[in-house]
FIDREN-237754 format. One record per atom (N, C-alpha, C, CB): residue number from 1; residue in three letters; atom name; x, y, z. Coordinates in Angstrom, 2 decimals, decimal comma. Glycine has a CB too. Layout:
NUM:ala:CA:X:Y:Z
...
This chain:
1:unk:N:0,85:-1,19:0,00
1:unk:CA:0,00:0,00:0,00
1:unk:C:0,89:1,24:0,00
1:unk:CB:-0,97:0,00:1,23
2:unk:N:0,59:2,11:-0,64
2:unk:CA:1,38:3,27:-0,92
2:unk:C:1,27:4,72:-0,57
2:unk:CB:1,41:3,28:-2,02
3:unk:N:0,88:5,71:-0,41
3:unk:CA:0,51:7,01:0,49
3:unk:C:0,15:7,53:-1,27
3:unk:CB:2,10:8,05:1,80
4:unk:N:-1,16:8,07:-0,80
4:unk:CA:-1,82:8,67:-2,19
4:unk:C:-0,87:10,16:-2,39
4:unk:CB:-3,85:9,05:-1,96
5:unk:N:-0,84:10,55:-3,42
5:unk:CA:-0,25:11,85:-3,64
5:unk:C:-0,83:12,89:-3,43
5:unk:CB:0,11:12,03:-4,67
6:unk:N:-2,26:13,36:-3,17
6:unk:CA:-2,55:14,12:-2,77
6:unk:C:-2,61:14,66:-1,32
6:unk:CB:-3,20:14,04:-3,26
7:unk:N:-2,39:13,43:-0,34
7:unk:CA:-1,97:13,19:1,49
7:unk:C:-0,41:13,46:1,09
7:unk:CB:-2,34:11,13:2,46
8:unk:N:0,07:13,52:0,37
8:unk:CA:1,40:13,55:0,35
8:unk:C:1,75:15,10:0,43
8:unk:CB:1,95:12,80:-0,89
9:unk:N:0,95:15,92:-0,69
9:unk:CA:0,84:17,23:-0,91
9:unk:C:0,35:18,00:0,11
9:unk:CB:0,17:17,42:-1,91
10:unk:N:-0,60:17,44:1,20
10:unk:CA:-0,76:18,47:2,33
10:unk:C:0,25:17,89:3,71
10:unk:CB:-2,61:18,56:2,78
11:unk:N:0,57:16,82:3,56
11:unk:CA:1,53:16,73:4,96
11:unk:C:2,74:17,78:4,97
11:unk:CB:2,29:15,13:5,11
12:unk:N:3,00:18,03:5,90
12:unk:CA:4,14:18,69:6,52
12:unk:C:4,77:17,93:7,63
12:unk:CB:3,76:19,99:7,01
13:unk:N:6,41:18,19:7,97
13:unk:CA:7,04:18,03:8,85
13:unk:C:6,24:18,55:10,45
13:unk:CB:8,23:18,66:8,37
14:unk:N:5,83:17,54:11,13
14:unk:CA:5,54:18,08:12,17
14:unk:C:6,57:18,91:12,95
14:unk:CB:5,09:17,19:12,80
15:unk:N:7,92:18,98:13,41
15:unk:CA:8,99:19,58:13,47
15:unk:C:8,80:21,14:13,35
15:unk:CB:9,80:19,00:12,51
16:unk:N:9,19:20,99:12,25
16:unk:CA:9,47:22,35:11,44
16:unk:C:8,68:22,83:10,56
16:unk:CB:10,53:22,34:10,76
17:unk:N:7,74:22,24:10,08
17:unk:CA:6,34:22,47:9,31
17:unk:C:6,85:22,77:7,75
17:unk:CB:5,34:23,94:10,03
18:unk:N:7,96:21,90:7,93
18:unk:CA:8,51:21,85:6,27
18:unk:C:8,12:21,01:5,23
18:unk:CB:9,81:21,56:6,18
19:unk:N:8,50:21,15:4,13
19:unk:CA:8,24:20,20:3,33
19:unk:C:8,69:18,85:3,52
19:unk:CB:8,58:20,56:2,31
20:unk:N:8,23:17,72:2,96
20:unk:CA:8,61:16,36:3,55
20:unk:C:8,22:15,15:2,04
20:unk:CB:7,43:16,04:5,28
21:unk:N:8,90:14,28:2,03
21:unk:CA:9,14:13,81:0,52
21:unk:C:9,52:12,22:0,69
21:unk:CB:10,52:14,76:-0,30
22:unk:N:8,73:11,62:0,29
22:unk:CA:8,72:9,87:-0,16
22:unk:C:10,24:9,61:-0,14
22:unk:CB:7,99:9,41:-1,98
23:unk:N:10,63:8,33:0,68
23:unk:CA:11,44:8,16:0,52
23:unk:C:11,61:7,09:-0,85
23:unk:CB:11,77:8,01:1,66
24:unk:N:12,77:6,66:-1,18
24:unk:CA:12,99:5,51:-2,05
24:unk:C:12,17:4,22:-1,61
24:unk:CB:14,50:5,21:-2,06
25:unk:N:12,54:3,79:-0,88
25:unk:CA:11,58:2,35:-0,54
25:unk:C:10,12:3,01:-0,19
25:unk:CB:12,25:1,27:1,07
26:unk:N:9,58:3,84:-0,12
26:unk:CA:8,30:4,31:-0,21
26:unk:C:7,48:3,64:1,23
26:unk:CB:7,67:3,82:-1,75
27:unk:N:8,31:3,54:2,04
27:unk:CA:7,89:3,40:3,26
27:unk:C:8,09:4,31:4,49
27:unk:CB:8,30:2,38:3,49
28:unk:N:8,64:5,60:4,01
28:unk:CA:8,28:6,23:5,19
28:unk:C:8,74:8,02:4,17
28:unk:CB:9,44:5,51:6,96
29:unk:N:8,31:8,92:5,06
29:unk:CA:8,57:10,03:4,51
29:unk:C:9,63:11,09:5,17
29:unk:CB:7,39:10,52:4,37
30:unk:N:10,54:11,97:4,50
30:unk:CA:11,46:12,41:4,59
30:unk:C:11,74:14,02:4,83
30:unk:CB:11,86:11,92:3,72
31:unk:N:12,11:14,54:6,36
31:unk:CA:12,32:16,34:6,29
31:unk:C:13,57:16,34:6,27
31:unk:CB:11,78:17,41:7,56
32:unk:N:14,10:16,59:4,61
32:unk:CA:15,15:17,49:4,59
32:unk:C:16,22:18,18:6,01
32:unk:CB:14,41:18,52:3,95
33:unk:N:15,39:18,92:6,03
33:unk:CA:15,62:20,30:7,01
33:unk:C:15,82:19,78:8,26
33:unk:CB:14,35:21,41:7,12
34:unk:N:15,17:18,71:8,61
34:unk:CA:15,23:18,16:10,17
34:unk:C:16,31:16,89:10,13
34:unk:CB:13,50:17,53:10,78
35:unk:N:16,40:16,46:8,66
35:unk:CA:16,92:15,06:8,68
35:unk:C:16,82:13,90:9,86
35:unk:CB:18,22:15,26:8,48
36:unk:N:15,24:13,79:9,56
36:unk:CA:14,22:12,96:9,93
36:unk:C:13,32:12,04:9,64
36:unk:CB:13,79:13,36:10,18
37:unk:N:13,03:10,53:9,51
37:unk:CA:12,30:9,91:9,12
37:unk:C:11,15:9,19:9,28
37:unk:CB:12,72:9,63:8,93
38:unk:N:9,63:9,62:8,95
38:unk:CA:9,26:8,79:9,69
38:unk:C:7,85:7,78:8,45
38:unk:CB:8,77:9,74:11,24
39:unk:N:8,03:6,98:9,82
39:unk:CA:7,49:5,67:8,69
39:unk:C:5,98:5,81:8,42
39:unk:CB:7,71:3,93:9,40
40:unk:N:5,89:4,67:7,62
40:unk:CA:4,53:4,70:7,32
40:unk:C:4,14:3,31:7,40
40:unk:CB:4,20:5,34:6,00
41:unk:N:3,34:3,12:8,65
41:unk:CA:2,84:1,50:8,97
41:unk:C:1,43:1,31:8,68
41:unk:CB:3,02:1,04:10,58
42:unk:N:1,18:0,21:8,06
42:unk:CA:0,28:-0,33:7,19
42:unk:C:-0,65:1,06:6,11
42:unk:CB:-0,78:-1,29:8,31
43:unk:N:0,08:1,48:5,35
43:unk:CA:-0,77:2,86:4,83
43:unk:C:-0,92:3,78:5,35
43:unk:CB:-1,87:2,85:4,60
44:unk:N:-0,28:4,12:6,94
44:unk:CA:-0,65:5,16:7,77
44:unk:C:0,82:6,01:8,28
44:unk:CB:-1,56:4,48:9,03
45:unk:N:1,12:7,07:7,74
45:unk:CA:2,09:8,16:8,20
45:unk:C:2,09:8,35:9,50
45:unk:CB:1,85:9,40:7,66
46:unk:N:3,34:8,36:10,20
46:unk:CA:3,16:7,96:11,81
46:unk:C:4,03:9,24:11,96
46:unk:CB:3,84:6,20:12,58
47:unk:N:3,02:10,57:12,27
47:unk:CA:3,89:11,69:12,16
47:unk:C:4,15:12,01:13,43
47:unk:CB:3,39:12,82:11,41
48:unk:N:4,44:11,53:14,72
48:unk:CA:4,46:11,62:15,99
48:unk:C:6,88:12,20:15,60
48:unk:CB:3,61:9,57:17,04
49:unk:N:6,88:13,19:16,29
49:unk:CA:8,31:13,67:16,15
49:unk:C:8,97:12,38:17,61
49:unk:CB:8,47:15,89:16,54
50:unk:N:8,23:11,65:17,93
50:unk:CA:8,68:11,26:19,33
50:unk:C:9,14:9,65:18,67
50:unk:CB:7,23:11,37:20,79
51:unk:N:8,91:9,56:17,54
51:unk:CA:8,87:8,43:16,92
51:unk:C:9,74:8,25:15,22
51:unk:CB:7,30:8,24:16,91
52:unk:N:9,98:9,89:15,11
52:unk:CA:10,56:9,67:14,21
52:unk:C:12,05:9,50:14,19
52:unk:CB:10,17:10,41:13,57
53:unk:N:12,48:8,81:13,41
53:unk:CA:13,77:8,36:13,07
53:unk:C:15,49:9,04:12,58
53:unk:CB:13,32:7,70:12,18
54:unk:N:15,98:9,47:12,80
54:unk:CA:17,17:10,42:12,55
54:unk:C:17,62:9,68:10,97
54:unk:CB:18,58:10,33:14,02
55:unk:N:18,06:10,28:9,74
55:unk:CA:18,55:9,85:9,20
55:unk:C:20,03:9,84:9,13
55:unk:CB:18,01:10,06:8,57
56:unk:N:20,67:8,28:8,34
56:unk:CA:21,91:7,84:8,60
56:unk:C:22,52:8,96:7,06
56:unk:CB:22,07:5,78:8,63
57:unk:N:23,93:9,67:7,91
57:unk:CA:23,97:10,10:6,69
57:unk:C:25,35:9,42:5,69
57:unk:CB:23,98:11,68:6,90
């Protein structure tokens, strides 16, 4: 299951209220700006900042 593009177009970085962008494996979504990740379990964006993931750089 995949995150429709139009939920894609209104989410924001809870963080920083930035823009935020599909990752490659299309399982979780990506703030730039925060270099932060967070997933998306069973179809559902888990935008909790308490849960999101630091990216490896």
């Amino acid at each position: 299951m995949t995150i429709q593009k139009e939920l894609l177009d209104i989410l924001a970085c809870p963080k920083c209220k930035g823009s935020i962008t599909l990752n490659e494996s299309r399982d979780g979504l990506i703030c730039r700006q925060c270099e932060l990740l967070y997933e998306i379990r069973d179809g559902i964006p888990i935008m909790l900042i308490e849960e999101a993931k630091p990216l490896e750089s």
